[in-house]
N, C-alpha and C positions, 0 to 999 in steps of 0.2 A: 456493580460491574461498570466499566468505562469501556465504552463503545467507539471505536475506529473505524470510519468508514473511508475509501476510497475510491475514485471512480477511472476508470481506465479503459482506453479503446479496446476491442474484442483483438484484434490483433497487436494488442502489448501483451496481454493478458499472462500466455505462457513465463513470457519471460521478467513480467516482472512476479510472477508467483515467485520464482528461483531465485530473483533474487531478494524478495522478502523472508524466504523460508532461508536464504543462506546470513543476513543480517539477525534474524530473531536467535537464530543458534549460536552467532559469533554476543551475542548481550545475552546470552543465556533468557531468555524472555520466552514465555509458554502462556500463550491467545487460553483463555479458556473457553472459546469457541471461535470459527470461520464457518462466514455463509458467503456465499456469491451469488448474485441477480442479476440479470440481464435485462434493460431497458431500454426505447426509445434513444435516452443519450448517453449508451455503454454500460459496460459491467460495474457493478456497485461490491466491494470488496469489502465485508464486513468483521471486523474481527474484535473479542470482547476481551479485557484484560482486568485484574483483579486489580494491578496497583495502575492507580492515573498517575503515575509517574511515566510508566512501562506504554501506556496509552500514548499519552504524550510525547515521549521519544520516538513511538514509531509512527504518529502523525506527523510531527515532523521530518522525519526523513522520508516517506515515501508519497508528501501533499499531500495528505486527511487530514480531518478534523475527530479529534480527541471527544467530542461533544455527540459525533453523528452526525451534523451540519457541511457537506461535501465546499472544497474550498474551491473550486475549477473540474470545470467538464472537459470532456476530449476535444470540444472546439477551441479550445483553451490550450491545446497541447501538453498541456500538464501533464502527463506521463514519459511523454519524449524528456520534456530535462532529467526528471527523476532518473532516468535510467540513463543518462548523460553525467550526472552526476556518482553513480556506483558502480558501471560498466563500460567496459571499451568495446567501443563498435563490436568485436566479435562476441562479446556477450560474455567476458573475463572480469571478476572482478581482480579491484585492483586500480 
């Protein structure tokens, strides 16, 4: 299994769940597990995928590491571009 983890503020959280679960259906891609953890520096978004391919594309698009190795923490704003990058301020992809 190839492990995607992500770390995300508590108040991104919702929205970018929506828009990870609306990118994995448009690549046709199925996690064959999600966990979520809440820690000291934000939520830890874990999600395990069969091909490191599949891994890899969606560490890249949403800043994870394909490895499990977290690439930038919330003080880092890393979650703000991601979802500058897939959503218009009203929260529309597109």
């Amino acid at each position: 299994m190839h492990v995607v983890q992500i770390r995300l503020r508590p108040s991104d959280l919702s929205m970018q769940m929506g828009a990870m679960r609306i990118w994995l259906d448009e690549h046709r891609f199925e996690p064959s597990s999600f966990a979520c953890s809440e820690g000291s520096s934000g939520v830890v978004v874990s999600l395990e995928f069969k091909s490191g391919r599949q891994a890899e594309e969606f560490a890249k698009r949403f800043g994870g590491r394909a490895d499990g190795t977290l690439t930038a923490g919330p003080e880092q704003e890393a979650a703000g571009e991601i979802l500058e990058t897939g959503l218009s301020p009203s929260g529309i992809v597109g």
